[in-house]
C-alpha positions as CSV (number, residue, x, y, z in Angstrom):
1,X,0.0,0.0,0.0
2,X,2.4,2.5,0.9
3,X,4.2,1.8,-2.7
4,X,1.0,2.6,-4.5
5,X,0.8,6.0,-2.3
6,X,4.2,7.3,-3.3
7,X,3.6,6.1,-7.2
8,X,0.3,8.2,-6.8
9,X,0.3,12.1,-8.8
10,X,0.5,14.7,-5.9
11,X,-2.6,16.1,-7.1
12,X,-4.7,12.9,-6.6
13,X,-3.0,12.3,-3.3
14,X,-4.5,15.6,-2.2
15,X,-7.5,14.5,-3.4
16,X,-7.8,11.7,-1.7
17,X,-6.7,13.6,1.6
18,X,-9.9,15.8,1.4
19,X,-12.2,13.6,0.1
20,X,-11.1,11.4,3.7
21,X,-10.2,14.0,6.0
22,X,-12.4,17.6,5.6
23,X,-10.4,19.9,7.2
24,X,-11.4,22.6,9.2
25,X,-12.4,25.6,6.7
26,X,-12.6,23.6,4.0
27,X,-16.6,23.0,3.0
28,X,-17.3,19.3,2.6
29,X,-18.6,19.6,-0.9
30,X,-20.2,16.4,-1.7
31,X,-22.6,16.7,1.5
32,X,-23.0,20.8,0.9
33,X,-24.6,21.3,-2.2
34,X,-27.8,22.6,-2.0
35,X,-30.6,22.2,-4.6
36,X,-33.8,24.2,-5.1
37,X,-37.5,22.6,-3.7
38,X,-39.5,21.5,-6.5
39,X,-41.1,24.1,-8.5
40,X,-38.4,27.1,-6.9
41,X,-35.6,29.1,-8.8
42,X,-32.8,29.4,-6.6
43,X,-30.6,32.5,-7.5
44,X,-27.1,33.3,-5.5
45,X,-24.9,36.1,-6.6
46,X,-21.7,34.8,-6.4
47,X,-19.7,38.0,-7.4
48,X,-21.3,41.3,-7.7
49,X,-18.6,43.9,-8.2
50,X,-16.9,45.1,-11.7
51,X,-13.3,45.2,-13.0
52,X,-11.7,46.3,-9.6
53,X,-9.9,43.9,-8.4
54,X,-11.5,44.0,-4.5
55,X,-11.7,41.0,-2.3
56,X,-15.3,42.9,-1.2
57,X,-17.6,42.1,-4.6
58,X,-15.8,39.4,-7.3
59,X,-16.4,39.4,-10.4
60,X,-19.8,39.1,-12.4
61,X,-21.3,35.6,-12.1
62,X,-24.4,34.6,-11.2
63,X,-25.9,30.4,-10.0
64,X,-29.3,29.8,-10.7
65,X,-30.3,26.8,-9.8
66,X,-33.7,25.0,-11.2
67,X,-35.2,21.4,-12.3
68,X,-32.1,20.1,-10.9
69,X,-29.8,21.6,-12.6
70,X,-26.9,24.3,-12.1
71,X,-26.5,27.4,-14.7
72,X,-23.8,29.9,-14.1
73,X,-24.3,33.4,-16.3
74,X,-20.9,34.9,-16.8
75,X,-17.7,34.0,-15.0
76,X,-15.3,37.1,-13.2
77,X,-12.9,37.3,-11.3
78,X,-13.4,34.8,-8.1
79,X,-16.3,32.3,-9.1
80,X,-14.6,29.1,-8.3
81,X,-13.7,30.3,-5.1
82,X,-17.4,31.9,-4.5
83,X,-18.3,28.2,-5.4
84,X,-16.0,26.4,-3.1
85,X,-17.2,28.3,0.1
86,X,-21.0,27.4,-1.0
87,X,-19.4,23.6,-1.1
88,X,-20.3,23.6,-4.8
89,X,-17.8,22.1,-7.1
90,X,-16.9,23.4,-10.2
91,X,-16.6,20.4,-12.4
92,X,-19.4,18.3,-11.3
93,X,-21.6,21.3,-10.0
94,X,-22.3,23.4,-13.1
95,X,-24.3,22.1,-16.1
96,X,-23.8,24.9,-18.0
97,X,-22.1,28.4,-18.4
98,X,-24.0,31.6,-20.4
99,X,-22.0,34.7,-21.2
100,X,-23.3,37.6,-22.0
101,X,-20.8,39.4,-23.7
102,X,-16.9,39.1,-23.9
103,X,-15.6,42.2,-21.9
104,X,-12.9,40.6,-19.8
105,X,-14.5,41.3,-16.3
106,X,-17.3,38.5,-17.4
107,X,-14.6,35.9,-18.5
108,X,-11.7,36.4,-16.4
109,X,-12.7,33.5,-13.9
110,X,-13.3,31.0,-17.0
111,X,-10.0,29.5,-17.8
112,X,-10.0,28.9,-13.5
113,X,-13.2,27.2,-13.4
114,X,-12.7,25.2,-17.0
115,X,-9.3,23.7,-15.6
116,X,-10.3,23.7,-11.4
117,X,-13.1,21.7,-12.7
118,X,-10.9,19.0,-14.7
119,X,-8.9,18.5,-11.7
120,X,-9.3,15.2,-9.3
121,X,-10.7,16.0,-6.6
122,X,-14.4,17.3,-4.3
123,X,-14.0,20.4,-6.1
124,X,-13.8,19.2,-9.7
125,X,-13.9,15.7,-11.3
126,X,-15.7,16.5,-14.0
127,X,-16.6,14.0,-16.1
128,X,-18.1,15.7,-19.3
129,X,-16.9,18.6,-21.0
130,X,-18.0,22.1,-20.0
131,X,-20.9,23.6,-21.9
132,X,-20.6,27.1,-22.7
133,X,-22.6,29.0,-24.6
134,X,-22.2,32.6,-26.3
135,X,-23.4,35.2,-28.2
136,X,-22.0,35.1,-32.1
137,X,-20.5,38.0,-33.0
138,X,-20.4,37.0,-36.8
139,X,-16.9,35.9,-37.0
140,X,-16.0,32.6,-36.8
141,X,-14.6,31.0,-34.8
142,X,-17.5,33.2,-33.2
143,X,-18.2,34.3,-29.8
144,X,-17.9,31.3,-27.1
145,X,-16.5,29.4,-29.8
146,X,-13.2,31.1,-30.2
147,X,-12.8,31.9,-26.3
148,X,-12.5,27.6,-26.0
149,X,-10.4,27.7,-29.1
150,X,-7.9,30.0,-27.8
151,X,-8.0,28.4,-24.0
152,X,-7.7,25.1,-25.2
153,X,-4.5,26.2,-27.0
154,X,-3.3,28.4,-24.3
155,X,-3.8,25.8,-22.1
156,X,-2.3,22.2,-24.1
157,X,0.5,21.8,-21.5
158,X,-1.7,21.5,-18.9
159,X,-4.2,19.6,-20.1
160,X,-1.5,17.0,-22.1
161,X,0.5,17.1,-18.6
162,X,-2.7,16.1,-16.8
163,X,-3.9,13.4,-18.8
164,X,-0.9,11.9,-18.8
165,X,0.4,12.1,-15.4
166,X,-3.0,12.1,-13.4
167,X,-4.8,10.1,-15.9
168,X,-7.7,12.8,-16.1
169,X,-10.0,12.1,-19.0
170,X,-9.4,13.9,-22.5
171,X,-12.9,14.2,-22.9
172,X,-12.9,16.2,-19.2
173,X,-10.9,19.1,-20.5
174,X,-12.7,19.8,-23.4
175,X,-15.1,23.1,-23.7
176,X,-18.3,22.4,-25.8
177,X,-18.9,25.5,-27.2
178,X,-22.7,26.6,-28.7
179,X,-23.0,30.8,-30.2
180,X,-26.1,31.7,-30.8
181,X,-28.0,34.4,-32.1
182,X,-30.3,36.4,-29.6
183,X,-33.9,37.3,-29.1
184,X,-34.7,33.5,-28.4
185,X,-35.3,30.1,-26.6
186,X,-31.2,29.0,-26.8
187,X,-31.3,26.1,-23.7
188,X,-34.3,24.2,-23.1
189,X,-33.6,20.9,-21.2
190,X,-35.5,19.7,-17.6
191,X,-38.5,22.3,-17.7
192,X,-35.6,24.9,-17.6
193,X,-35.8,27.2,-20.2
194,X,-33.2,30.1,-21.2
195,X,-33.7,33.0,-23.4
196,X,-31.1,35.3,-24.6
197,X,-32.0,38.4,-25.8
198,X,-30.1,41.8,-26.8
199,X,-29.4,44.7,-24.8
200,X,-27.8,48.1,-25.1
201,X,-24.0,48.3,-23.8
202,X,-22.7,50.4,-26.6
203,X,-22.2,51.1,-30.3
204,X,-18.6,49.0,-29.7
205,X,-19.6,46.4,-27.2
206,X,-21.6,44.2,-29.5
207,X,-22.9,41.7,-29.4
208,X,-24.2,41.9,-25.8
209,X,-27.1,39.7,-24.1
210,X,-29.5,39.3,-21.4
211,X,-30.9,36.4,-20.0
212,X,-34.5,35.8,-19.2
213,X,-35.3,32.1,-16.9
214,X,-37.8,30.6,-16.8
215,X,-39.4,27.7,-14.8
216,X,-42.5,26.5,-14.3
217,X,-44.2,29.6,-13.5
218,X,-41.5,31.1,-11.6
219,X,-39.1,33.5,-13.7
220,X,-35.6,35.4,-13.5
221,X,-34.1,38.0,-15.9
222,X,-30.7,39.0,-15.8
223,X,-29.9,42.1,-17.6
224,X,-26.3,41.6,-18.5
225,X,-24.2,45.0,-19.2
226,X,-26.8,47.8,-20.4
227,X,-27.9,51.0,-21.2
228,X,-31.6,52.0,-20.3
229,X,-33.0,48.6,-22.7
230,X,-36.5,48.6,-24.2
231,X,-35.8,45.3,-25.3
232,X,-34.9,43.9,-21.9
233,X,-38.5,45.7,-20.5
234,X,-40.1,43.4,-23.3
235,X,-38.2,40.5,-22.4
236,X,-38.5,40.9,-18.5
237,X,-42.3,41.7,-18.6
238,X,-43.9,39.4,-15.9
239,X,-40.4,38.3,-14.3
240,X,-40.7,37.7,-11.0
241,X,-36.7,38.8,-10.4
242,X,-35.3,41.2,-11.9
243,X,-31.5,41.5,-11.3
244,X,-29.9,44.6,-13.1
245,X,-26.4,46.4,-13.2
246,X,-25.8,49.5,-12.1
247,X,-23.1,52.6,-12.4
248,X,-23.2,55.1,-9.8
249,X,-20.1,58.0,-9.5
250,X,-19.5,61.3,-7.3
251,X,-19.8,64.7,-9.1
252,X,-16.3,64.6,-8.7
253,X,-15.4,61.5,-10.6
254,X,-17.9,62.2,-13.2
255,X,-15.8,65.5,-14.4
256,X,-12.9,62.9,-15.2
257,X,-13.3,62.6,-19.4
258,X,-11.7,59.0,-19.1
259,X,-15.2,57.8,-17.3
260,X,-17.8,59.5,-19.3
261,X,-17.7,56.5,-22.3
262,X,-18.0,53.8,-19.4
263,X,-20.8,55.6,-17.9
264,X,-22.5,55.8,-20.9
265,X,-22.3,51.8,-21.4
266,X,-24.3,51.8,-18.2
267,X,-27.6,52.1,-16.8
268,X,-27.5,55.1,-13.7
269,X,-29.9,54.0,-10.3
270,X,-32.4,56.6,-11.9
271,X,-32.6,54.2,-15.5
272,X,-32.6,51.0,-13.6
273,X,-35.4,52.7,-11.6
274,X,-37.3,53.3,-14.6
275,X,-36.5,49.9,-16.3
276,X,-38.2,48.4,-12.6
277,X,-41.4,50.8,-12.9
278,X,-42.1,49.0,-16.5
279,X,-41.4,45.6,-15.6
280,X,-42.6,45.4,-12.0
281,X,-41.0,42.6,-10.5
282,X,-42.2,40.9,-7.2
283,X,-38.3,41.9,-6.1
284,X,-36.0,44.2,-8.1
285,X,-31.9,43.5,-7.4
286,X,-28.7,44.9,-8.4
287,X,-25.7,43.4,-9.4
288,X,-22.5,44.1,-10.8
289,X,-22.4,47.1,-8.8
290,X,-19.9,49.9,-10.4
291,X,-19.9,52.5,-7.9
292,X,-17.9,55.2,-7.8
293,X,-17.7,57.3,-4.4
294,X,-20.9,56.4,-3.7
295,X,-22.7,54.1,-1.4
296,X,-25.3,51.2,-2.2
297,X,-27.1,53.0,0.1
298,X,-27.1,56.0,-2.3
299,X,-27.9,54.1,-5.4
300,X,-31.2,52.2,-3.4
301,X,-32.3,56.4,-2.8
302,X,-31.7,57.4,-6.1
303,X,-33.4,54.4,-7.7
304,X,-36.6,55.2,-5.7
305,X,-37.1,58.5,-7.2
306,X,-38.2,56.7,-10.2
307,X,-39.4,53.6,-8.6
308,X,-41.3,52.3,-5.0
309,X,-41.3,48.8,-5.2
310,X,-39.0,46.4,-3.7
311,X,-35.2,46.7,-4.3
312,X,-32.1,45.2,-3.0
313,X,-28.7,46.2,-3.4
314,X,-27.1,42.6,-4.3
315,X,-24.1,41.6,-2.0
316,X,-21.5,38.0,-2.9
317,X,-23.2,35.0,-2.1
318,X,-26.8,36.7,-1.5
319,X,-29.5,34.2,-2.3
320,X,-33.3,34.8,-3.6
321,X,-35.6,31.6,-3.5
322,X,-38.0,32.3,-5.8
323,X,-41.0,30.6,-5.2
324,X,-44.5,31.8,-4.1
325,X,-42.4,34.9,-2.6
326,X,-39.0,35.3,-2.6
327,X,-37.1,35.1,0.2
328,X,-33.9,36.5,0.2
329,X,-30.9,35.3,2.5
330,X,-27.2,36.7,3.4
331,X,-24.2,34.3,3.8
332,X,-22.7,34.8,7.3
333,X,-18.9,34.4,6.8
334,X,-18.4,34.0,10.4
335,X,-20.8,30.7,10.3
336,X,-20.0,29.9,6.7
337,X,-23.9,29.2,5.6
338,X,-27.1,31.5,5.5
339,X,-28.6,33.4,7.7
340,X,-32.6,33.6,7.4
């Protein structure tokens, strides 16, 4: 026996160590993942923040959970590790990735959860490759398409080292990729259906999507990055969550030149507000929270100059259950689970 161990990869060795032993601060994944009641959407923010590289709000990426399976809409900066503290593993967890546009603070966490997820281990193992799917831009490769293209070649030595040396599965570190064109049905599988649809992010940011969820009669829209979005009111009509960005700066920041085009790619707590009168969710939420000097605090008064209903300002790891209300519930760090 002791032969065997030392002829073992180090990796596998570790991952036989957790998988025995799980050691204190380290989330016993294969007993902690959570799945939705029948009939519920279950929605956790796993990073809410924008391109600054705080440990406060991650990158953009969003779990919804439904009909047994595990979507993730964009990947920043942080998901795996937003993953591995809900004890959710990124190979075996996810069924399926969405982007909704290629801006670098939506991907940047991709090539970490593609290869975590390869690895042996409770927090990968998987056993398929990873689904991803896209906007087309037109060019081809297109969209999702040439984002696998170029991390699969980025990436050979890794995957040809750990095949090799750790046996993992060829077939493991491979990225299905599916583009599509918007304003449609584009996953339909377990009485989960996904509809991608365009939004407004700029003349230059195209093509950009939003994602509307729906199941059973429960529903969730995602904005993606937008500008004040007729299309996403027509999209989002009868949602019952609406989660939208938001960009929010001081008077002082907003005479800087070098921010005007980025706020203009945005929607302002007063838009968003507006968007939210139209579509009247049972809960409006914000995410991907670009704020500038300001305060969430500030954004959730501004927005209710233009709208009373329910808002939230979205936090990491906030979770909606949406079912005949929606219940929304905050991750205590200190306990490491939610708080009702």
């Amino acid at each position: 026996m002791a032969g065997s161990i030392r002829k073992m990869p180090w990796s596998l060795l570790v991952g036989v160590a957790i998988s025995l032993a799980i050691g204190p601060g380290i989330p016993n994944i294969a007993a902690s993942e959570e799945h939705p009641v029948s009939g519920e959407i279950v929605v956790t923010l796993l990073g809410t923040g924008g391109p600054e590289p705080t440990a406060t709000r991650f990158g953009p990426a969003t779990l919804i959970q439904a009909g047994g399976l595990s979507l993730l809409f964009d990947a920043g900066r942080g998901v795996t590790v937003r993953l591995y503290q809900l004890g959710i593993s990124s190979g075996k967890g996810i069924d399926a990735v969405f982007l909704t546009h290629y801006h670098s603070d939506h991907v940047e966490g991709l090539p970490d959860l593609w290869m975590t997820g390869y690895m042996f281990g409770p927090f990968g193992s998987r056993s398929r490759p990873l689904r991803l799917w896209g906007p087309s831009d037109g060019k081809e490769p297109s969209g999702a398409a040439r984002i696998a293209k170029g991390l699969t070649e980025a990436f050979s030595d890794d995957t040809r080292i750990r095949e090799a040396d750790e046996h993992i599965a060829t077939i493991a570190t491979q990225i299905e990729a599916r583009d599509f064109q918007p304003d449609r049905v584009v996953f339909d599988e377990s009485g989960v259906k996904v509809t991608a649809f365009t939004v407004d992010h700029g003349d230059l940011v195209k093509p950009s999507v939003g994602y509307r969820i729906d199941y059973g009669s429960r529903s969730v829209t995602l904005s993606g990055d937008t500008k004040f979005s007729e299309n996403l009111i027509k999209f989002a009509s009868g949602t019952d969550l609406l989660i939208h960005e938001v960009f929010a700066m001081s008077p002082q920041l907003a005479t800087l030149p070098q921010l005007k085009p980025v706020a203009d790619h945005h929607s302002s707590p007063e838009q968003a507000g507006a968007v939210f009168s139209r579509v009247k969710p049972k809960l409006a939420a914000y995410s991907h929270l670009v704020l500038l000097g300001v305060s969430a605090d500030e954004i959730l008064s501004r927005t209710r100059g233009a709208y009373q209903g329910p808002v939230a300002a979205g936090e990491d790891l906030m979770r909606f259950e949406v079912g005949n209300s929606i219940v929304v519930k905050r991750w205590n760090q200190d306990l490491r689970r939610y708080s009702d």
